[in-house]
Biopython code that builds the backbone (N, CA, C, O; Angstrom):
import numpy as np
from Bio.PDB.StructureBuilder import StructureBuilder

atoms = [
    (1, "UNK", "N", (-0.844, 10.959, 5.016)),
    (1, "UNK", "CA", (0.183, 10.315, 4.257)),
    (1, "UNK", "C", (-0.382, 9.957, 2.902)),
    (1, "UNK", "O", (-1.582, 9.692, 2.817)),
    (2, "UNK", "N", (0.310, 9.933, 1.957)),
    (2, "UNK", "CA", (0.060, 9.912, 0.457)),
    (2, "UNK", "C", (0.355, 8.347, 0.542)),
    (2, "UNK", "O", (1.258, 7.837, 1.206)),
    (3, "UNK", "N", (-0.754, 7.551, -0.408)),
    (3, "UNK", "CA", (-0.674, 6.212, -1.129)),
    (3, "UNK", "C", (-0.663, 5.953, -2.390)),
    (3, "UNK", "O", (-1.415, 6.581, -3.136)),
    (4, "UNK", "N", (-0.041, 5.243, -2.744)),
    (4, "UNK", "CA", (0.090, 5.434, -4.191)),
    (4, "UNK", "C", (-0.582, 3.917, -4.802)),
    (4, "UNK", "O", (-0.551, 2.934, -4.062)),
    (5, "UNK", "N", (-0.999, 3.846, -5.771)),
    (5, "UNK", "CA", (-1.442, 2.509, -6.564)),
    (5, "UNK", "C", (-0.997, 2.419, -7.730)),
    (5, "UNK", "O", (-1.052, 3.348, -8.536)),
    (6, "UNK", "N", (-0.374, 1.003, -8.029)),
    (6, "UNK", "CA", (-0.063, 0.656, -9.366)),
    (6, "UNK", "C", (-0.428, -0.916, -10.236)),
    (6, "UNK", "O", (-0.438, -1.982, -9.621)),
    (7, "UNK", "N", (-0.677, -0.830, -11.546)),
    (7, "UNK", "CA", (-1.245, -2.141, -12.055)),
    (7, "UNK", "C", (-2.658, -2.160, -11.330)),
    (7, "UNK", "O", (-3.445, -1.237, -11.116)),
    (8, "UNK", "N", (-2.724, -3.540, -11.016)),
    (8, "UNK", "CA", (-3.826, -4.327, -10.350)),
    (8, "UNK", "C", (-4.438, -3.537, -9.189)),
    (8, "UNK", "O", (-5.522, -4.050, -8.913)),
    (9, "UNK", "N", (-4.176, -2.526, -8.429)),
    (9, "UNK", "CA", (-4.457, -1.812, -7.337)),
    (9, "UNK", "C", (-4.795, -1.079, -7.672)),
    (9, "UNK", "O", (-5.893, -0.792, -7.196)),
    (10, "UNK", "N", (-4.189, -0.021, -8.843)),
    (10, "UNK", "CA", (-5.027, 1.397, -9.341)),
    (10, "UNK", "C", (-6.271, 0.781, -10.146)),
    (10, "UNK", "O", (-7.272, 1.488, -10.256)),
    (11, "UNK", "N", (-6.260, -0.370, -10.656)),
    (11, "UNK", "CA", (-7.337, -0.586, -11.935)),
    (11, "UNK", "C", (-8.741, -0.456, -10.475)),
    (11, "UNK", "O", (-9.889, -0.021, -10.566)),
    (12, "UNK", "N", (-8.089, -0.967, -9.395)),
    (12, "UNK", "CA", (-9.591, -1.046, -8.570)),
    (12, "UNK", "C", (-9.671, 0.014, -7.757)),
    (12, "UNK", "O", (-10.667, 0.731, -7.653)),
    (13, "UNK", "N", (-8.476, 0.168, -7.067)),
    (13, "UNK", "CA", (-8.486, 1.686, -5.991)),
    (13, "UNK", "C", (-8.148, 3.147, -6.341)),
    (13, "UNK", "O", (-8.130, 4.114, -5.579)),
    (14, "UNK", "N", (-7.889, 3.099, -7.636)),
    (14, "UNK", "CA", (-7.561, 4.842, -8.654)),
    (14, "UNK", "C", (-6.307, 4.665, -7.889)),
    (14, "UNK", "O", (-5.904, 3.903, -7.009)),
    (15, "UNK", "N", (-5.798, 5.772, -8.638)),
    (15, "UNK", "CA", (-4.105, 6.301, -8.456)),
    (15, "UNK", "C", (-3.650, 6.642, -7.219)),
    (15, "UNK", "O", (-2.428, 6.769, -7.295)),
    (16, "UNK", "N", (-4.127, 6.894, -5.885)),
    (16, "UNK", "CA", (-3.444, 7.448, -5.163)),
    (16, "UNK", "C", (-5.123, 7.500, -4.191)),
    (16, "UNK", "O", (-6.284, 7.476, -4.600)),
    (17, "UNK", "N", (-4.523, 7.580, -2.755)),
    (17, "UNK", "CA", (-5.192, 8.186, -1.667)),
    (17, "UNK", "C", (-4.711, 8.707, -0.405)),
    (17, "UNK", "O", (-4.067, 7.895, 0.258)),
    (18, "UNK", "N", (-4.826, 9.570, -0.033)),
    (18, "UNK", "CA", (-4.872, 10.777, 1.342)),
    (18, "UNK", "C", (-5.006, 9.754, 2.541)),
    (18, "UNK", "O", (-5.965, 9.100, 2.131)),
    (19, "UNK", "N", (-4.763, 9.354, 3.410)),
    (19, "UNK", "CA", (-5.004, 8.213, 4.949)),
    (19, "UNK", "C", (-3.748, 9.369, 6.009)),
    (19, "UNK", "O", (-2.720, 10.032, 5.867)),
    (20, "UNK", "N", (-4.842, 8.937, 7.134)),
    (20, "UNK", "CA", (-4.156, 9.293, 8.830)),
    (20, "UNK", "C", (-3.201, 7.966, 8.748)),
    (20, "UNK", "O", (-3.587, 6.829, 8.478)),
    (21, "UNK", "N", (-1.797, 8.398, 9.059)),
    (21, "UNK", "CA", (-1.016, 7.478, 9.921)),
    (21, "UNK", "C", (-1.800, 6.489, 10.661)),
    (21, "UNK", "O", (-2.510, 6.951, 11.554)),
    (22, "UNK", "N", (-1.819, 5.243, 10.478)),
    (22, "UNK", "CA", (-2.641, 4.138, 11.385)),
    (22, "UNK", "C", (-1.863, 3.796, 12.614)),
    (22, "UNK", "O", (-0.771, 3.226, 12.625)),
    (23, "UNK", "N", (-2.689, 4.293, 13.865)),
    (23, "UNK", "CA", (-1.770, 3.427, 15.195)),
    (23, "UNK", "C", (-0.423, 2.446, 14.654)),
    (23, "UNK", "O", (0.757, 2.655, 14.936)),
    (24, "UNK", "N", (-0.849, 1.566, 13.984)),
    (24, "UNK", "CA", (0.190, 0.654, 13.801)),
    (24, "UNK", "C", (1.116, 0.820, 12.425)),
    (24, "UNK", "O", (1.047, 0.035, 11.480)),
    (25, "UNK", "N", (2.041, 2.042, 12.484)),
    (25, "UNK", "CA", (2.802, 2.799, 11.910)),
    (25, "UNK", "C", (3.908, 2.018, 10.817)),
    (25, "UNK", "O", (5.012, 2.497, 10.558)),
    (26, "UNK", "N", (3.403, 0.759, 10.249)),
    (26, "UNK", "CA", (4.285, -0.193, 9.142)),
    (26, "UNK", "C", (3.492, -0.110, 7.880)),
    (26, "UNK", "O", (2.419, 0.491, 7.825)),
    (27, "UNK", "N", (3.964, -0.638, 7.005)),
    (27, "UNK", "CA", (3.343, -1.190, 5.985)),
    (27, "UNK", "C", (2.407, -2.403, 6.041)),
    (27, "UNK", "O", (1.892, -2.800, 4.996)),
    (28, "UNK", "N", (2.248, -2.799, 6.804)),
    (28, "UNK", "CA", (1.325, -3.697, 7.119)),
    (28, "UNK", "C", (-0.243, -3.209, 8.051)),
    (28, "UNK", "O", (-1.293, -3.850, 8.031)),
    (29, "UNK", "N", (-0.002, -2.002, 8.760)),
    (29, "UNK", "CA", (-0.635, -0.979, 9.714)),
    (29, "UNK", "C", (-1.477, -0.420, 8.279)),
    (29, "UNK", "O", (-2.674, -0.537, 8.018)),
    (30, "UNK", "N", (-0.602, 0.094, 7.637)),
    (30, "UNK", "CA", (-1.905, 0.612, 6.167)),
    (30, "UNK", "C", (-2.536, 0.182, 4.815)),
    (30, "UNK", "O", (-3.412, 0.659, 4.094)),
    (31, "UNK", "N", (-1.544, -1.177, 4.754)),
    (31, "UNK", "CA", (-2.953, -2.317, 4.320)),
    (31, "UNK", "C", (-3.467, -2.606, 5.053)),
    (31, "UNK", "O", (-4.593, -2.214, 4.746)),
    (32, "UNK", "N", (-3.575, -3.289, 6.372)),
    (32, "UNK", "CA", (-4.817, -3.206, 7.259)),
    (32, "UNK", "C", (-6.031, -2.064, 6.891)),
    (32, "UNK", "O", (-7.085, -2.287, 6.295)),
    (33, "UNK", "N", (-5.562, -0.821, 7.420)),
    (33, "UNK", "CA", (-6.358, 0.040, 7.445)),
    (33, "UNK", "C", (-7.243, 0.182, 6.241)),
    (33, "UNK", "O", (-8.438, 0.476, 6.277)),
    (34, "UNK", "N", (-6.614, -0.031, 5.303)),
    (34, "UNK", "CA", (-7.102, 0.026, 3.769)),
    (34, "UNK", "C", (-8.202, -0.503, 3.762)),
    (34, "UNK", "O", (-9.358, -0.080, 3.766)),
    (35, "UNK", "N", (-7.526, -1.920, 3.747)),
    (35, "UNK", "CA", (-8.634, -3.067, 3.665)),
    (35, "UNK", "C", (-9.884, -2.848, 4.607)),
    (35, "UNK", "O", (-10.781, -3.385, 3.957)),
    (36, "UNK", "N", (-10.391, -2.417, 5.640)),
    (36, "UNK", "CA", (-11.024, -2.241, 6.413)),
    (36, "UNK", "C", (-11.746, -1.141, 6.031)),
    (36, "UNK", "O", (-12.975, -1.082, 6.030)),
    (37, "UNK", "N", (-10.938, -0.210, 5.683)),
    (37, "UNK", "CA", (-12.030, 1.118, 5.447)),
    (37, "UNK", "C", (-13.218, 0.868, 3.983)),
    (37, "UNK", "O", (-14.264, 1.368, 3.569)),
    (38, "UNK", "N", (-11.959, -0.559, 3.477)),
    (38, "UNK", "CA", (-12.765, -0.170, 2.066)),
    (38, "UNK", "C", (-13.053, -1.716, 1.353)),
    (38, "UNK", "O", (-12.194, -2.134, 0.577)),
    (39, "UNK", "N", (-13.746, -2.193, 1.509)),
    (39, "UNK", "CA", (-13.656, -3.762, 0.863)),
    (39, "UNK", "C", (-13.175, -4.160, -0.125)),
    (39, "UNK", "O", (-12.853, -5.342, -0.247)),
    (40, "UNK", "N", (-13.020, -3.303, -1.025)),
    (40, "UNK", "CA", (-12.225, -3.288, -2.597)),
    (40, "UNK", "C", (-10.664, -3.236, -1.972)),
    (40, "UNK", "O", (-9.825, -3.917, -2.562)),
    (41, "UNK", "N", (-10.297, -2.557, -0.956)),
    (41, "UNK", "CA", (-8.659, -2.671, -0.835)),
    (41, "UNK", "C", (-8.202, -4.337, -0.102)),
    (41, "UNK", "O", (-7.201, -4.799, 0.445)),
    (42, "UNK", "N", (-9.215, -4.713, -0.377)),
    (42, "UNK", "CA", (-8.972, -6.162, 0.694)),
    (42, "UNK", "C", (-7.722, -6.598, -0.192)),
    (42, "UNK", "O", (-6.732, -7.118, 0.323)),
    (43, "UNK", "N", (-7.837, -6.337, -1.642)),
    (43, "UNK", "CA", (-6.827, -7.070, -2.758)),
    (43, "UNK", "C", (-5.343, -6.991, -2.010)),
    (43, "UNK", "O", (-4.620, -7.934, -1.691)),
    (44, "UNK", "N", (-5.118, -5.557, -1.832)),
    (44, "UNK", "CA", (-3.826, -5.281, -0.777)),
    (44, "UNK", "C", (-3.674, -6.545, 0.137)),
    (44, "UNK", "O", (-2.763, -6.091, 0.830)),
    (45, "UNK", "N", (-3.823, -7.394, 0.485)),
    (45, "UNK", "CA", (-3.801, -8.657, 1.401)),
    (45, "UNK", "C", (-3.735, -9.534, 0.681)),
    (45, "UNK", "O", (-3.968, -10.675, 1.080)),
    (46, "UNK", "N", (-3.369, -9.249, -0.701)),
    (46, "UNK", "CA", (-2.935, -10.558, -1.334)),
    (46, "UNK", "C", (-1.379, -10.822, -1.105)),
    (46, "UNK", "O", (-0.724, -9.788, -0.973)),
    (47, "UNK", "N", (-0.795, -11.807, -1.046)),
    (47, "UNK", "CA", (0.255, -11.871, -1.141)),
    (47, "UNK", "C", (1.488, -11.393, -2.399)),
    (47, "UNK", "O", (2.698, -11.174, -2.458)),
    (48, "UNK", "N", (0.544, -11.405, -3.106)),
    (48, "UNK", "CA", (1.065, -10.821, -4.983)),
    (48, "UNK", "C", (1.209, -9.660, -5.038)),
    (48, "UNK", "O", (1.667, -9.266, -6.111)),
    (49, "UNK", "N", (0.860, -8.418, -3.801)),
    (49, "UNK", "CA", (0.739, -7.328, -4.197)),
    (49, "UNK", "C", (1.768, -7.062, -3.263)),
    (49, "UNK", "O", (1.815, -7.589, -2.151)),
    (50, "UNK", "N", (2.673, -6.173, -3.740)),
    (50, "UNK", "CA", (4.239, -5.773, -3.264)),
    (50, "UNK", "C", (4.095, -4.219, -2.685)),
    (50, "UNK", "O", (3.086, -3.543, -2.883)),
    (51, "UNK", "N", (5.451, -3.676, -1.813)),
    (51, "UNK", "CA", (4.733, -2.310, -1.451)),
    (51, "UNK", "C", (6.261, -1.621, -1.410)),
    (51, "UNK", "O", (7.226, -2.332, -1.129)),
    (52, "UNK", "N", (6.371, -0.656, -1.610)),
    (52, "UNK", "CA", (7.447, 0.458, -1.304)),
    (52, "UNK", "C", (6.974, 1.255, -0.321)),
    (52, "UNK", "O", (5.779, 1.364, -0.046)),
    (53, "UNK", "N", (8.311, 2.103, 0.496)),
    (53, "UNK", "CA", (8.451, 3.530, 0.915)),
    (53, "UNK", "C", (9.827, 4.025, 0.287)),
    (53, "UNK", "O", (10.957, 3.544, 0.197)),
    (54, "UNK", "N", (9.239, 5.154, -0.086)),
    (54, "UNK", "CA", (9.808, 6.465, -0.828)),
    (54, "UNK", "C", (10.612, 5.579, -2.023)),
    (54, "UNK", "O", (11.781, 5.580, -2.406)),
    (55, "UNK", "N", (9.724, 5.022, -2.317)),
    (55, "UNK", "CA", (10.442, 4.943, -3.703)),
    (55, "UNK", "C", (11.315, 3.234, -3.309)),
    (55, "UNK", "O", (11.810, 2.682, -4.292)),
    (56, "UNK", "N", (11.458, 2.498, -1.923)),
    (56, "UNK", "CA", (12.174, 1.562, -2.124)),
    (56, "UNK", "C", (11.463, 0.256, -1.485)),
    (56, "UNK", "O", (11.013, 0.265, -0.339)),
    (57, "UNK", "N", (11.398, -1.086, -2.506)),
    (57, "UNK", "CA", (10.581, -1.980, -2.373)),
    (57, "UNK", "C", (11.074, -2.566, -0.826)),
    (57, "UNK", "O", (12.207, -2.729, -0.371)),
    (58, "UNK", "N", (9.740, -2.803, -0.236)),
    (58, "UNK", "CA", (10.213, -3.386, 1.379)),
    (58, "UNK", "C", (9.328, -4.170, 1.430)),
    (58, "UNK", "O", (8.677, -4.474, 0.430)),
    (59, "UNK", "N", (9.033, -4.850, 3.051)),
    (59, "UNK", "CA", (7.923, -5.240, 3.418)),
    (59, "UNK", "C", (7.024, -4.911, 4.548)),
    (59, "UNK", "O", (7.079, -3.765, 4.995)),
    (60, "UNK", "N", (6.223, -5.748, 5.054)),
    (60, "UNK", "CA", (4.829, -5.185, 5.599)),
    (60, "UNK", "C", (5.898, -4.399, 6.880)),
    (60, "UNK", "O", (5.322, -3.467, 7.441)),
    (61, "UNK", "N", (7.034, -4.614, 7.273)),
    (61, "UNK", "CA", (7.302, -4.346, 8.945)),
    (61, "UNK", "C", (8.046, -3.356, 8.863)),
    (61, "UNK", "O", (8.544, -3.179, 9.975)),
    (62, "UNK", "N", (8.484, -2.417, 7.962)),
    (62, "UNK", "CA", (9.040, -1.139, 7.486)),
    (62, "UNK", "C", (8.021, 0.096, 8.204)),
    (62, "UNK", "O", (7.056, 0.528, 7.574)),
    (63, "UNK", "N", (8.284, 0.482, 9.272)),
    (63, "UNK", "CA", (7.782, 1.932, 9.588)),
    (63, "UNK", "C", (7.501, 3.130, 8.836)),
    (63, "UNK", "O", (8.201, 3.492, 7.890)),
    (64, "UNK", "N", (6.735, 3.596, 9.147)),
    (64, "UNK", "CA", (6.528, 4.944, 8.405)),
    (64, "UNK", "C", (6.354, 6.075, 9.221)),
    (64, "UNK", "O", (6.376, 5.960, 10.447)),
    (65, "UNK", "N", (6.212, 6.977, 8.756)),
    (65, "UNK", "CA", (6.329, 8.647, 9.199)),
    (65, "UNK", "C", (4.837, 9.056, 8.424)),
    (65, "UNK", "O", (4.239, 8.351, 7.611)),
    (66, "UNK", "N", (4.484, 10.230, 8.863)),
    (66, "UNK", "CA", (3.603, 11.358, 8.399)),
    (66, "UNK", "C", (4.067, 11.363, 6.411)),
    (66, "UNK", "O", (3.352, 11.151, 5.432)),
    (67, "UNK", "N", (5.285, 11.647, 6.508)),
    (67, "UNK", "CA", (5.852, 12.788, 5.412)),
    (67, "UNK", "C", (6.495, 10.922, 4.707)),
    (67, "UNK", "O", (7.224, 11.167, 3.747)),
    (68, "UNK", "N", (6.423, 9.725, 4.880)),
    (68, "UNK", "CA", (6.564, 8.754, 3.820)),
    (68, "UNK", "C", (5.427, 8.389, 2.622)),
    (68, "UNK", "O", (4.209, 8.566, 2.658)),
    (69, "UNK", "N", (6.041, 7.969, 1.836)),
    (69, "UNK", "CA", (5.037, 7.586, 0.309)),
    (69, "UNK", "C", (5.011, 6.497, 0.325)),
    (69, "UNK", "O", (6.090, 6.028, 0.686)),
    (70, "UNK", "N", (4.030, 5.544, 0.028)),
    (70, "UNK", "CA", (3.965, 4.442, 0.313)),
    (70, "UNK", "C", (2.964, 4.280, -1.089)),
    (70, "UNK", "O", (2.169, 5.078, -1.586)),
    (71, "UNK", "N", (3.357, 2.915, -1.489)),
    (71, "UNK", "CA", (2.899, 2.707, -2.572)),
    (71, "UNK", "C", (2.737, 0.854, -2.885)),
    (71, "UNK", "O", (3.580, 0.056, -2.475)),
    (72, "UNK", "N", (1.660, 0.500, -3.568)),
    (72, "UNK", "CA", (1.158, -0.993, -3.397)),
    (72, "UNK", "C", (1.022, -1.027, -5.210)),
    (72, "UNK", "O", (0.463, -0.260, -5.994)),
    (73, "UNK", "N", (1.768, -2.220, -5.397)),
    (73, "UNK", "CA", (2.031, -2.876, -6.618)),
    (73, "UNK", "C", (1.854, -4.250, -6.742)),
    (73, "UNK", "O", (2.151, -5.195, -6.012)),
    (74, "UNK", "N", (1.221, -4.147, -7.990)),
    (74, "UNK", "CA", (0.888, -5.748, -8.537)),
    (74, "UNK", "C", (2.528, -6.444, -9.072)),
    (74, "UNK", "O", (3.359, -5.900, -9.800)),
    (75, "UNK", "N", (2.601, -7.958, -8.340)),
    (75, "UNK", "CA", (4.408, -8.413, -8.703)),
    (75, "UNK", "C", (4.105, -7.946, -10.151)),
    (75, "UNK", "O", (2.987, -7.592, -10.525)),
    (76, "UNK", "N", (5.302, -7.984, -10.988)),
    (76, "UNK", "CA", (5.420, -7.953, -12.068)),
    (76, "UNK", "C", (6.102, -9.856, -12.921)),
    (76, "UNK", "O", (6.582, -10.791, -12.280)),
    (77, "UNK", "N", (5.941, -9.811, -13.971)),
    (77, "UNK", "CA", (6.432, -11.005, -14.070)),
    (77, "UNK", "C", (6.912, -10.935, -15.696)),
    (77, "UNK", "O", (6.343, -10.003, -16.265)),
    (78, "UNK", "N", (7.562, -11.481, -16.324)),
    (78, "UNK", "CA", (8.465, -11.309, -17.415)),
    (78, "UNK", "C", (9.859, -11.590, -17.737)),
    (78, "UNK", "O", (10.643, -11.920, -16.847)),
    (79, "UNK", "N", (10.229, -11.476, -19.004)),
    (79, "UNK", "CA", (12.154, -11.492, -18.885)),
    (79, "UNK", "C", (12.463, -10.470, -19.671)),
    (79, "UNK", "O", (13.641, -10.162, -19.848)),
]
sb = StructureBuilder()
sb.init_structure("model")
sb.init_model(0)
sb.init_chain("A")
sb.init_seg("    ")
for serial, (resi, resn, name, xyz) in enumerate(atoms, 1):
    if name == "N":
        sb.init_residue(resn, " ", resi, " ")
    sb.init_atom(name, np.array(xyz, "f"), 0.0, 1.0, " ", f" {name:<3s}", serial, name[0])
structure = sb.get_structure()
């Protein structure tokens, strides 16, 4: 499954990474995994950092598939 990074996540984890579906098949199943494989993705466990599939903002308990895009963003803030 394709990951995507943006803002605050790409500045530390680059643009994008390749991951196996994690047993625990949510958005919360591959920040786990993240964080674990890699100590720099621990940031993903911030609460500030927001996540999509395919393009639509959700949260950690959103399932995924093989063939979903999943992607971790720093909130944004502004008017």
């Amino acid at each position: 499954m394709k990951v995507l990074f943006f803002g605050r996540p790409a500045d530390v984890l680059g643009r994008s990474r390749e991951i196996a579906l994690p047993d625990d098949a949510t958005v919360g199943g591959v920040r786990r995994a993240l964080a674990e494989a890699d100590p720099a993705a621990a940031l993903l466990m911030e609460s500030s950092i927001r996540a999509s599939v395919d393009r639509q903002i959700t949260d950690d308990r959103a399932t995924l598939t093989e063939d979903s895009e999943v992607a971790f963003f720093s909130a944004f803030s502004g008017g």
